[in-house]
C-alpha positions in Angstrom: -31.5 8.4 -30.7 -32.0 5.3 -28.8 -35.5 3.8 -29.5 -37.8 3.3 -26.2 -41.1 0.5 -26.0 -44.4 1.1 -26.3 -44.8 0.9 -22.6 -42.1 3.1 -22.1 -43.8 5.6 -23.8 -46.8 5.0 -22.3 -44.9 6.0 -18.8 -45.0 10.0 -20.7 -48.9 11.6 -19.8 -48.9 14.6 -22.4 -52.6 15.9 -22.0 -54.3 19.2 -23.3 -54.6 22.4 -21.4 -56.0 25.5 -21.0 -54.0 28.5 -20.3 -56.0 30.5 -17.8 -53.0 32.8 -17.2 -49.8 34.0 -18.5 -47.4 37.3 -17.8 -43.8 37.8 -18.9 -41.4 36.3 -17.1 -38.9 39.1 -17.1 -36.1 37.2 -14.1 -35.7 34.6 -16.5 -32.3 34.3 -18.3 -33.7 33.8 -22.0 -37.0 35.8 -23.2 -40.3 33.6 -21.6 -43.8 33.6 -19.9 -45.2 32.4 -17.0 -48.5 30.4 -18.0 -50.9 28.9 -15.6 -52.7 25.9 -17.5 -56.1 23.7 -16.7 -55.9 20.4 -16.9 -59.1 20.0 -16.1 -60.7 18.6 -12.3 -58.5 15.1 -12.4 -55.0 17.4 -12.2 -56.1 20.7 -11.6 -54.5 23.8 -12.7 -50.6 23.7 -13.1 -47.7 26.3 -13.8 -44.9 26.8 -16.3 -42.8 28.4 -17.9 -41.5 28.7 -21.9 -39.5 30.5 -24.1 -42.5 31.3 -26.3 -41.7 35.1 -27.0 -40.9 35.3 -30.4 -44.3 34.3 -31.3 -46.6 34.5 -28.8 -47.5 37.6 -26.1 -49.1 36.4 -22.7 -52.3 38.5 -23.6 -52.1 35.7 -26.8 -52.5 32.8 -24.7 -55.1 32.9 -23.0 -57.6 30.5 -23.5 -55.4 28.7 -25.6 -55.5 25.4 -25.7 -51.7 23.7 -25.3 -50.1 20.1 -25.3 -47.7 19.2 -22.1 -45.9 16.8 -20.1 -47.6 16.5 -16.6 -46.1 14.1 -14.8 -42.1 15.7 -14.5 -40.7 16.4 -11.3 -41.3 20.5 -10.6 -38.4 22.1 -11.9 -37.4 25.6 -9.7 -36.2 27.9 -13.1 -34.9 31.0 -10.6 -37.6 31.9 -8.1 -40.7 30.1 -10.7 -41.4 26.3 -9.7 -42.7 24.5 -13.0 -45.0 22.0 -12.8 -45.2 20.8 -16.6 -43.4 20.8 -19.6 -45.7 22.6 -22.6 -44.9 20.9 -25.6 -43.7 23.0 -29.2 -41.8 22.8 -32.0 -38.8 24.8 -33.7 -39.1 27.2 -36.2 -37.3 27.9 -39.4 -35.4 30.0 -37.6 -35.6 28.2 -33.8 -38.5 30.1 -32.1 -40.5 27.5 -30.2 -44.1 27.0 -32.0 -46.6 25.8 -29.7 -48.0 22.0 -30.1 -52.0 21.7 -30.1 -54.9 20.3 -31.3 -56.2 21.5 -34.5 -59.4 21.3 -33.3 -60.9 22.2 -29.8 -60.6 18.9 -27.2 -62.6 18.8 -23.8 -59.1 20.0 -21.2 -57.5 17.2 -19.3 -57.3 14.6 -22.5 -54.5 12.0 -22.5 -52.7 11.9 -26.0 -53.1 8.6 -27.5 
């Protein structure tokens, strides 16, 4: 993997959300759920999608706090435009784990 600078990284905003909504996302080509996350009043409330299925139900997430990308180009994935990338991690086994703080954050933090 080729190694980036600090203010490359910088360039990535990964901030903390809560997911106000979420519903399967049956038109999708692999298991996932549409999730509509609050970034709090400086973004607003953006929508993705993720492959989350194996461990998560969209009854699960809400009010979950979640870790994603926010400033990607909107990606159309069939008729669903997402607006941010949620962050997660691979299983043992390859289900996507959600990334998080441990502990409750006020919605709309920037990871430092």
């Amino acid at each position: 993997m080729a190694e980036i600078s600090f203010d490359e990284f910088l360039k990535v905003d990964v901030r903390v959300g809560t997911v106000t909504r979420a519903e399967p996302f049956p038109e999708a080509r692999n298991p996932a759920i549409k999730m509509w996350v609050d970034f709090g009043d400086e973004i607003g409330e953006r929508k993705t999608s993720a492959q989350v299925t194996v461990h998560y139900t969209p009854e699960d997430l809400i009010g979950r706090q979640v870790m994603a990308v926010v400033n990607f180009p909107t990606r159309q994935i069939g008729k669903f435009m997402s607006e941010v990338l949620v962050l997660g991690f691979p299983d043992a086994e390859g289900a996507i784990v959600l990334a998080a703080p441990d502990q409750p954050v006020p919605t709309g933090g920037r990871m430092h």
